[in-house]
CHARMM internal coordinates of N, CA and C (Angstrom, degrees):
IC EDIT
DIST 1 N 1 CA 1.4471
DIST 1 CA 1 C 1.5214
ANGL 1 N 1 CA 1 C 108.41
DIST 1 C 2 N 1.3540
ANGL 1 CA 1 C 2 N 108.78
DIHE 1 N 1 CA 1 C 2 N 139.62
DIST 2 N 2 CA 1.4969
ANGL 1 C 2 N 2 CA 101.96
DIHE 1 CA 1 C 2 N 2 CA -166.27
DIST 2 CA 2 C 1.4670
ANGL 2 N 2 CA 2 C 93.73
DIHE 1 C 2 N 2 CA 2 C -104.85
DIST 2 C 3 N 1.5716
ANGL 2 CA 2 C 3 N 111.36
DIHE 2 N 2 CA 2 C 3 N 150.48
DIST 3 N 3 CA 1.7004
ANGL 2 C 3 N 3 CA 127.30
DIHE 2 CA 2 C 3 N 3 CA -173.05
DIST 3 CA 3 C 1.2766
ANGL 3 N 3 CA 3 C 115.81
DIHE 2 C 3 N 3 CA 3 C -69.95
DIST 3 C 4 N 1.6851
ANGL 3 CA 3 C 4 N 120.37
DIHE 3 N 3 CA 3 C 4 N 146.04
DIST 4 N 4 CA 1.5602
ANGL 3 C 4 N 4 CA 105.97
DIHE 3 CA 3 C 4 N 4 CA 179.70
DIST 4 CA 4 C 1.5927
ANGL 4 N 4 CA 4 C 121.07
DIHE 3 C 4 N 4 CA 4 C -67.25
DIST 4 C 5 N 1.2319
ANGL 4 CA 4 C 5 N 114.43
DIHE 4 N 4 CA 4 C 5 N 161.67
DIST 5 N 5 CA 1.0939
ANGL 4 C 5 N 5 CA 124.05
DIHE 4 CA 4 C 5 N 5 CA 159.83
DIST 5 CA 5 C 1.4676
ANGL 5 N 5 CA 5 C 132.68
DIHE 4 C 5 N 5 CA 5 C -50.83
DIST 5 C 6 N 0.9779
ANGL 5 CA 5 C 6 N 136.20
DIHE 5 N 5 CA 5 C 6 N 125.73
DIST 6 N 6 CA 1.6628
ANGL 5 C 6 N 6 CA 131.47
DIHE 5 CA 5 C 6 N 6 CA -166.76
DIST 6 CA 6 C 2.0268
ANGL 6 N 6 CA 6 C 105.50
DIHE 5 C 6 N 6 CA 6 C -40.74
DIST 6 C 7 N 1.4250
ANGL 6 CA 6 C 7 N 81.20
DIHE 6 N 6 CA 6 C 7 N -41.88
DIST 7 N 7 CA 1.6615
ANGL 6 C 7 N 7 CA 104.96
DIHE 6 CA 6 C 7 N 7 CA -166.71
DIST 7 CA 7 C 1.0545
ANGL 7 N 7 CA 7 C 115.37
DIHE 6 C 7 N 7 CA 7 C -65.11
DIST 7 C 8 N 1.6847
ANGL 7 CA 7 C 8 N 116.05
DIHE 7 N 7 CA 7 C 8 N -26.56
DIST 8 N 8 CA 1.8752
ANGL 7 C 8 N 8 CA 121.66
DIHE 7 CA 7 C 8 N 8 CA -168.70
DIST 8 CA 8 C 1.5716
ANGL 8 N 8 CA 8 C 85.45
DIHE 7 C 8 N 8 CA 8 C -104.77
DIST 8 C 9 N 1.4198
ANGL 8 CA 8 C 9 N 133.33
DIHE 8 N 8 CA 8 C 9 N -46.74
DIST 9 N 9 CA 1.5214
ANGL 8 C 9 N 9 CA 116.00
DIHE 8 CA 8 C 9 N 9 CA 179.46
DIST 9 CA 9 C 1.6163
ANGL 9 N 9 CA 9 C 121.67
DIHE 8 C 9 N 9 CA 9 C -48.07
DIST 9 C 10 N 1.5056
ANGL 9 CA 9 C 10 N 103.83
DIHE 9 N 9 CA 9 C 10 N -50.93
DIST 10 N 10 CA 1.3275
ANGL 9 C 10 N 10 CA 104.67
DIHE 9 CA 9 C 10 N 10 CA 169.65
DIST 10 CA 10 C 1.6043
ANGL 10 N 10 CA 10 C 115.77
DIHE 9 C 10 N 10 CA 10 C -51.22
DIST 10 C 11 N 0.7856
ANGL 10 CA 10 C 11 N 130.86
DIHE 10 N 10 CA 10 C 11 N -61.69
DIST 11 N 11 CA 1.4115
ANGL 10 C 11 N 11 CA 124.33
DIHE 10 CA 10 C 11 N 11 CA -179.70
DIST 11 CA 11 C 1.7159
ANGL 11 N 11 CA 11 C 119.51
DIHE 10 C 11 N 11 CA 11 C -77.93
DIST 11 C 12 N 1.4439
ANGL 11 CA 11 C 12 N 113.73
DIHE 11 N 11 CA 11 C 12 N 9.60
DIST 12 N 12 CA 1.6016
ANGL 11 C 12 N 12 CA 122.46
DIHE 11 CA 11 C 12 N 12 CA 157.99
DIST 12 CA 12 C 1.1855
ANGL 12 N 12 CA 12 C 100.67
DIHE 11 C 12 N 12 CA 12 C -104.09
DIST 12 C 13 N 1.7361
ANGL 12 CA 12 C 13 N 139.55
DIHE 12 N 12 CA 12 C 13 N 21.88
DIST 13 N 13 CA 1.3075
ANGL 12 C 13 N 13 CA 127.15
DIHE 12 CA 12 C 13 N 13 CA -168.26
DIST 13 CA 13 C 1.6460
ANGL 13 N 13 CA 13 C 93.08
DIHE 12 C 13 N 13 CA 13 C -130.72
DIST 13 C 14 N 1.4685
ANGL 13 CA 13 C 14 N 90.57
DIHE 13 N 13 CA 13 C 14 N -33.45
DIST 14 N 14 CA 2.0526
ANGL 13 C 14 N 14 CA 94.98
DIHE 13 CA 13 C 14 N 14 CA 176.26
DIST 14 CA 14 C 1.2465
ANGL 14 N 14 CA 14 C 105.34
DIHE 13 C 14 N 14 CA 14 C -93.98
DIST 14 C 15 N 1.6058
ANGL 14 CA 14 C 15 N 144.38
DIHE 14 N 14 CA 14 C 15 N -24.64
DIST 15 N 15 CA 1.6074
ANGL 14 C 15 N 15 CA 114.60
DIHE 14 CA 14 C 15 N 15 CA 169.22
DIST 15 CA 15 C 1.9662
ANGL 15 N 15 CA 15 C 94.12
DIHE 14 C 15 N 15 CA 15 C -80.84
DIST 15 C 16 N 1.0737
ANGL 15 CA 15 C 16 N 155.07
DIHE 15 N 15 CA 15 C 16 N -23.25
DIST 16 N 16 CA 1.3403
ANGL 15 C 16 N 16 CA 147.61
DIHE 15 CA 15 C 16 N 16 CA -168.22
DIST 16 CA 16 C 2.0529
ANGL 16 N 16 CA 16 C 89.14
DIHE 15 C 16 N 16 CA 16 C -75.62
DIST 16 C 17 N 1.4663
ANGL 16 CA 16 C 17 N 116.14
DIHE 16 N 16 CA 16 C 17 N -48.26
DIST 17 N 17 CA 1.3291
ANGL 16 C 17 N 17 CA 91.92
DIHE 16 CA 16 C 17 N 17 CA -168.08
DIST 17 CA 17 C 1.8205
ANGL 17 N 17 CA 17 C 102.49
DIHE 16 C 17 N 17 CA 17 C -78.57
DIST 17 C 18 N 1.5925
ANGL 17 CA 17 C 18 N 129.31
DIHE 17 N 17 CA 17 C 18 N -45.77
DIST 18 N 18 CA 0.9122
ANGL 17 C 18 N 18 CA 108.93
DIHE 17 CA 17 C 18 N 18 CA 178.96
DIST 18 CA 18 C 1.6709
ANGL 18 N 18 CA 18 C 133.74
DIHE 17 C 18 N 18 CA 18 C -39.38
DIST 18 C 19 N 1.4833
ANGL 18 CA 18 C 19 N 117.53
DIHE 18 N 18 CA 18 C 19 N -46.00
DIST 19 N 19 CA 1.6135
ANGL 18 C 19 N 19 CA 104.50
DIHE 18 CA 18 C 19 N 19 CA 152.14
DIST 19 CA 19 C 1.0449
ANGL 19 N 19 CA 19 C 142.67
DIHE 18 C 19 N 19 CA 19 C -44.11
DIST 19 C 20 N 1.4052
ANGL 19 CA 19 C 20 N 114.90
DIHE 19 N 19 CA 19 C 20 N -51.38
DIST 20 N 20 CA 1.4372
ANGL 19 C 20 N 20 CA 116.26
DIHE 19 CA 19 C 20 N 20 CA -178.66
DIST 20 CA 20 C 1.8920
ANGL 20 N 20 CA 20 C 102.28
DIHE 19 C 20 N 20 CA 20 C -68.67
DIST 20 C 21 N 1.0134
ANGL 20 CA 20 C 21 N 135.92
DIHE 20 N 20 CA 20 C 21 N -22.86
DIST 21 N 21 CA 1.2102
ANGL 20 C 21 N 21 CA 135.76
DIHE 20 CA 20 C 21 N 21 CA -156.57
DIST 21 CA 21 C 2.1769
ANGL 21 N 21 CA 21 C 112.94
DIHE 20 C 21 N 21 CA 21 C -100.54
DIST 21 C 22 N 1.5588
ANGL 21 CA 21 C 22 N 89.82
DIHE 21 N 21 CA 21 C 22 N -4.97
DIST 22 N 22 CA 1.3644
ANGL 21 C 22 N 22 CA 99.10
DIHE 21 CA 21 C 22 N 22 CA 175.37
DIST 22 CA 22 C 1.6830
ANGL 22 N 22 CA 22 C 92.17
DIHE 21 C 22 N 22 CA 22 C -102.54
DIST 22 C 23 N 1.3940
ANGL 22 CA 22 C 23 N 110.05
DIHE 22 N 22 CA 22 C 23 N 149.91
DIST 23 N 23 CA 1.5066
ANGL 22 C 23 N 23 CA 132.23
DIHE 22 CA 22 C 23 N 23 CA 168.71
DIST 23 CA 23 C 1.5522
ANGL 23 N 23 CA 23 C 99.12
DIHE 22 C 23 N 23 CA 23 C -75.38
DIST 23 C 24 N 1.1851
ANGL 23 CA 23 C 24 N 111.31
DIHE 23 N 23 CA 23 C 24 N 126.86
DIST 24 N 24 CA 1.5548
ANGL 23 C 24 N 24 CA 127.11
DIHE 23 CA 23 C 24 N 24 CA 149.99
DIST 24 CA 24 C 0.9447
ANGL 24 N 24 CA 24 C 119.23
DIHE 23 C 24 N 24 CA 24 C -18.92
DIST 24 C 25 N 1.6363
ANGL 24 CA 24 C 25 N 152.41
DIHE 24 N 24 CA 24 C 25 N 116.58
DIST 25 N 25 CA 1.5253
ANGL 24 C 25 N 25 CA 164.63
DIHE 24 CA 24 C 25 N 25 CA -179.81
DIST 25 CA 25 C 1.7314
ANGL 25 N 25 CA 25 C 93.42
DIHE 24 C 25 N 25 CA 25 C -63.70
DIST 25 C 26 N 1.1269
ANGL 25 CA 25 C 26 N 146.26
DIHE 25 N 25 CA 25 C 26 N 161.17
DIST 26 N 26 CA 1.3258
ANGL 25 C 26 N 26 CA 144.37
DIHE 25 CA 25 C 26 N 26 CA 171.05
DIST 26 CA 26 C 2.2661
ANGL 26 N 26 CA 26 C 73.31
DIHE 25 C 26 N 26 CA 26 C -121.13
DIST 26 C 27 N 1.4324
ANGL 26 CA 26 C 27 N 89.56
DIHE 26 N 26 CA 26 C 27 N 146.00
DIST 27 N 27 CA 1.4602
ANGL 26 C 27 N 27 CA 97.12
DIHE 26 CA 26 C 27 N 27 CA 164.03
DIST 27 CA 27 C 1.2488
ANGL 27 N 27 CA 27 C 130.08
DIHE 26 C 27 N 27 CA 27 C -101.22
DIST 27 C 28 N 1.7134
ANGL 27 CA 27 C 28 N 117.67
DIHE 27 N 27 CA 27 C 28 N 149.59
DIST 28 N 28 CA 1.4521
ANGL 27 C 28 N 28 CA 138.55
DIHE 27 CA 27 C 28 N 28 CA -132.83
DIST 28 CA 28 C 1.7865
ANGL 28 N 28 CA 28 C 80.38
DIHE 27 C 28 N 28 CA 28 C -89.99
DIST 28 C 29 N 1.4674
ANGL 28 CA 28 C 29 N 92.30
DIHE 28 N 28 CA 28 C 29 N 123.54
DIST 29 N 29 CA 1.5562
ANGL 28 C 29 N 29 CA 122.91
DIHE 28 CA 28 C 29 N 29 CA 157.80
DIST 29 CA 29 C 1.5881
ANGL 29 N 29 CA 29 C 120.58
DIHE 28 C 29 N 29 CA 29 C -96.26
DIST 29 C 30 N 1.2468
ANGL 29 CA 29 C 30 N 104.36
DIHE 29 N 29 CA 29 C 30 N 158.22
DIST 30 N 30 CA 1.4429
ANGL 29 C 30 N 30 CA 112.05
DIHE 29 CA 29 C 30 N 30 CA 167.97
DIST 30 CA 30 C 1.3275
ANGL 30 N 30 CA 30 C 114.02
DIHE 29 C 30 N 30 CA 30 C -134.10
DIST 30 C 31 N 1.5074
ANGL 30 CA 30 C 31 N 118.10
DIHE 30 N 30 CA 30 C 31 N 139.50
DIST 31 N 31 CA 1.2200
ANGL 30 C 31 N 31 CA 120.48
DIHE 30 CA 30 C 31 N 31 CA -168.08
DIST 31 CA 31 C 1.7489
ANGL 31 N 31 CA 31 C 110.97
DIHE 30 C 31 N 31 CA 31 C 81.55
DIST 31 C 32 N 1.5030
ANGL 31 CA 31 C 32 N 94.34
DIHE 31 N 31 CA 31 C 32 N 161.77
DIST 32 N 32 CA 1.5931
ANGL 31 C 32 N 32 CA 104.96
DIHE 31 CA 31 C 32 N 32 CA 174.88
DIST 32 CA 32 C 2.0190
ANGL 32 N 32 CA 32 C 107.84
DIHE 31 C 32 N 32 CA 32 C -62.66
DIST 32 C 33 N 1.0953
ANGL 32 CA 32 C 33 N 104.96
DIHE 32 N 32 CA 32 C 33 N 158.61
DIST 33 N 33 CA 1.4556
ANGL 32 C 33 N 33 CA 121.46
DIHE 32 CA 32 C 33 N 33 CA 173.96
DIST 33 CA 33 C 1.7310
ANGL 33 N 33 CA 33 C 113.88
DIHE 32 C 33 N 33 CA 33 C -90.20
DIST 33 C 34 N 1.1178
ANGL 33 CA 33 C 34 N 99.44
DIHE 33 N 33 CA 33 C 34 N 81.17
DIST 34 N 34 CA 1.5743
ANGL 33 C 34 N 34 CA 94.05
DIHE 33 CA 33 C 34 N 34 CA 159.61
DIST 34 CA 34 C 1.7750
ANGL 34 N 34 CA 34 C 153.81
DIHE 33 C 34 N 34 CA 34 C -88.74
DIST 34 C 35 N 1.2695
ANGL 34 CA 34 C 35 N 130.85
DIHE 34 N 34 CA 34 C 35 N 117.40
DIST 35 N 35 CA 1.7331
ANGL 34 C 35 N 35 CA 96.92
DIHE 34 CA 34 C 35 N 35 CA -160.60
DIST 35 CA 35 C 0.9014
ANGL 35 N 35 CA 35 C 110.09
DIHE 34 C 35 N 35 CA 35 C -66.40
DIST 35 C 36 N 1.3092
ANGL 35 CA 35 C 36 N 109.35
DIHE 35 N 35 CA 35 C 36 N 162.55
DIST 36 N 36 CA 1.5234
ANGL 35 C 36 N 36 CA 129.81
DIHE 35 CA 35 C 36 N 36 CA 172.00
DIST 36 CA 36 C 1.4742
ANGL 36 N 36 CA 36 C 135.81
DIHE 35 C 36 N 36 CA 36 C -43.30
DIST 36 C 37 N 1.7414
ANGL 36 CA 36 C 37 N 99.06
DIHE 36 N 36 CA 36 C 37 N -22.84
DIST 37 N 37 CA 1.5245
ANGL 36 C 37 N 37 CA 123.95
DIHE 36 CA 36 C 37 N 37 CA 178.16
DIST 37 CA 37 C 1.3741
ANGL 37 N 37 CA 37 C 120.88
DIHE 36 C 37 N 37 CA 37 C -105.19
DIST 37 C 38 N 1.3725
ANGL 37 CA 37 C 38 N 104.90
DIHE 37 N 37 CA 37 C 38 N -6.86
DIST 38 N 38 CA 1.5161
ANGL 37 C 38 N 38 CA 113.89
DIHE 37 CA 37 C 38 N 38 CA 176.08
DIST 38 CA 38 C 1.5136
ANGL 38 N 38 CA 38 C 121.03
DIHE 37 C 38 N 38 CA 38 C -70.04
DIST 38 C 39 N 1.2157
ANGL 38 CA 38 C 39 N 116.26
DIHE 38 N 38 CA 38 C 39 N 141.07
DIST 39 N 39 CA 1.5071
ANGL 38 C 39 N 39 CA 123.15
DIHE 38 CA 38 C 39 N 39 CA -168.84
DIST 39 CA 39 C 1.3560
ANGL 39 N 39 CA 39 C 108.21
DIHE 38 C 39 N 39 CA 39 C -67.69
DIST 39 C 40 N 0.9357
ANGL 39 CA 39 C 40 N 156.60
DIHE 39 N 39 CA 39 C 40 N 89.03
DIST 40 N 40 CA 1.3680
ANGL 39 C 40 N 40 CA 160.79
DIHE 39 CA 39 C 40 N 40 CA 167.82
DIST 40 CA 40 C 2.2001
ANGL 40 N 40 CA 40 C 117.41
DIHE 39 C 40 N 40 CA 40 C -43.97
DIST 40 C 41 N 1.2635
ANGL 40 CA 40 C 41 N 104.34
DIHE 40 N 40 CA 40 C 41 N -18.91
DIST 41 N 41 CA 1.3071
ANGL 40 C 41 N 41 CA 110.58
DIHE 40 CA 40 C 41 N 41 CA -174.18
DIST 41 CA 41 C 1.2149
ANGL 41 N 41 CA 41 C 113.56
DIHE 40 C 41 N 41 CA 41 C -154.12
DIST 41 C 42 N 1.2546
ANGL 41 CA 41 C 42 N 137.80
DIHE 41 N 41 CA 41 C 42 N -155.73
DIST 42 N 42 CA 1.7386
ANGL 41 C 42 N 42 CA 143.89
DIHE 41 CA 41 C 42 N 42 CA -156.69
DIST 42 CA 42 C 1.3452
ANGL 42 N 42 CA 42 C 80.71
DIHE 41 C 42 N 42 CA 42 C -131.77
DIST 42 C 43 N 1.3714
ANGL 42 CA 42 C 43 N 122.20
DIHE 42 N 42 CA 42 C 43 N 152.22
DIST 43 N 43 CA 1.2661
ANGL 42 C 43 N 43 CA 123.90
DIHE 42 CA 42 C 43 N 43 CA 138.38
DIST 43 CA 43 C 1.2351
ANGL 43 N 43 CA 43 C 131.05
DIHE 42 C 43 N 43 CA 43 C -37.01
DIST 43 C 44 N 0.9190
ANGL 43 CA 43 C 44 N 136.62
DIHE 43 N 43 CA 43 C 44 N 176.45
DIST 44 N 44 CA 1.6728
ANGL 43 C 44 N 44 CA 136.59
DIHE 43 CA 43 C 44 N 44 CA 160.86
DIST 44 CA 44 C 1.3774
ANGL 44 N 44 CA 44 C 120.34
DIHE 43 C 44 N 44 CA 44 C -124.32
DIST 44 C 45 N 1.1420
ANGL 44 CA 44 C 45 N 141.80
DIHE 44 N 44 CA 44 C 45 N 159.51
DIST 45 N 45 CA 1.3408
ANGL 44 C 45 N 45 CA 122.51
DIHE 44 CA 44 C 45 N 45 CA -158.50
DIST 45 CA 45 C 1.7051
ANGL 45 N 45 CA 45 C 111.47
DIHE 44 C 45 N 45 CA 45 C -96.35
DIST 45 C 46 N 0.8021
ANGL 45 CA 45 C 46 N 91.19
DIHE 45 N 45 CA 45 C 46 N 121.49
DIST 46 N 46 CA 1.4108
ANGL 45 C 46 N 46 CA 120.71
DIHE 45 CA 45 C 46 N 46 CA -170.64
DIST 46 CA 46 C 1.2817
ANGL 46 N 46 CA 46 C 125.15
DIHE 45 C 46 N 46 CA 46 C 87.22
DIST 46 C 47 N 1.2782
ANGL 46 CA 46 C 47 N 126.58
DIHE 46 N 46 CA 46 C 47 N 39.03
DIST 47 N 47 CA 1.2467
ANGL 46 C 47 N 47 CA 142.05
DIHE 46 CA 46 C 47 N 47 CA 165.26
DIST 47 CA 47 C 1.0209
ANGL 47 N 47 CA 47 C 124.82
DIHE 46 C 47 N 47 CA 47 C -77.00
DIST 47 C 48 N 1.4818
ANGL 47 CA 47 C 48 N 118.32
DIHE 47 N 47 CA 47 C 48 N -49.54
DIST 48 N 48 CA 1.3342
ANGL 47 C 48 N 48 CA 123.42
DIHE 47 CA 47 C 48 N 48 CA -179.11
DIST 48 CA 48 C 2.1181
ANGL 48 N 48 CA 48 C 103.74
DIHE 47 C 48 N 48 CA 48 C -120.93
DIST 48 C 49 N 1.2352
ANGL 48 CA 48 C 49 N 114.66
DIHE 48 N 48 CA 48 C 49 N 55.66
DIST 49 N 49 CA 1.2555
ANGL 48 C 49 N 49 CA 116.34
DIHE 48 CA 48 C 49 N 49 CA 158.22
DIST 49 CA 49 C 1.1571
ANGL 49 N 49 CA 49 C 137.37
DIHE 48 C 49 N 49 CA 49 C -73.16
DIST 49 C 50 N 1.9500
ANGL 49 CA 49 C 50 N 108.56
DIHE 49 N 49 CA 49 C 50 N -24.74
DIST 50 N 50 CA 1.6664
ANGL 49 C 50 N 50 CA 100.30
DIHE 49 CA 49 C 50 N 50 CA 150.35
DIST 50 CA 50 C 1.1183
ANGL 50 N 50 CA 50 C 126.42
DIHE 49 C 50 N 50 CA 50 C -22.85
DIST 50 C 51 N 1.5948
ANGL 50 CA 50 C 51 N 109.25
DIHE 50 N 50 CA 50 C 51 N -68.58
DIST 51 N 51 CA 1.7811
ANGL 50 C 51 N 51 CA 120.14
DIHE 50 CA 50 C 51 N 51 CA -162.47
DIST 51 CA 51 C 1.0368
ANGL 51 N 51 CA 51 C 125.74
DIHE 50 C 51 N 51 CA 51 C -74.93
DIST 51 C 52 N 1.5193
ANGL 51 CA 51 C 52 N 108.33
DIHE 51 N 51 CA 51 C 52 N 1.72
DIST 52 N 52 CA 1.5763
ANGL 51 C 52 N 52 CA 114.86
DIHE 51 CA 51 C 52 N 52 CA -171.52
DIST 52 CA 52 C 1.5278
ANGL 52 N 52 CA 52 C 108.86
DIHE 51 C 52 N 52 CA 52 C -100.73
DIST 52 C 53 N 1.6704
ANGL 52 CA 52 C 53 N 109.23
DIHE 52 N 52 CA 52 C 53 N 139.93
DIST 53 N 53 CA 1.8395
ANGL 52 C 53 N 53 CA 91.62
DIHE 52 CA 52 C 53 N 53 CA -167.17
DIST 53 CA 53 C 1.9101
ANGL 53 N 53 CA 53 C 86.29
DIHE 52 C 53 N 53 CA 53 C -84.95
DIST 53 C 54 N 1.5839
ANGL 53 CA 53 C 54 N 95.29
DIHE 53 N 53 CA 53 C 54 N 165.16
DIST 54 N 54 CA 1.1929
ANGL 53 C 54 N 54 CA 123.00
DIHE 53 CA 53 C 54 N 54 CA 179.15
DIST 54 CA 54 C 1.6478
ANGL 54 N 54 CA 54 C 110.81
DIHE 53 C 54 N 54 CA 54 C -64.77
DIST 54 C 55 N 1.0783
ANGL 54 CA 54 C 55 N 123.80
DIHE 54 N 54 CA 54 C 55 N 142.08
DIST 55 N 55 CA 1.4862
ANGL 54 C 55 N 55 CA 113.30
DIHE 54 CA 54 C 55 N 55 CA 170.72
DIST 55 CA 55 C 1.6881
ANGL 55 N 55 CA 55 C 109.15
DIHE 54 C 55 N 55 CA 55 C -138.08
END
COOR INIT
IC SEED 1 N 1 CA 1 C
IC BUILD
């Protein structure tokens, strides 16, 4: 295998550092961020009467 060229290393050494040397983009959302476990609504009445103690 024949060795690179001074000329092609140099420029496989500046696109290899320009990537590594930019921070990661986080990707474009829409809308607010909600978790996955977050309650989104009220109960409704009698929805959740299991959990409720008896009185």
């Amino acid at each position: 295998m024949k060795p690179l060229s001074p000329a092609v290393a140099a420029l496989l050494l500046a696109a290899l550092t320009a990537c590594a040397a930019r921070p990661p983009v986080p990707p474009e959302c829409e809308g607010e961020l909600v978790p996955i476990n977050a309650h989104t609504a009220t109960p409704t009445a009698g929805e959740n009467d299991a959990a409720r103690p008896r009185s």
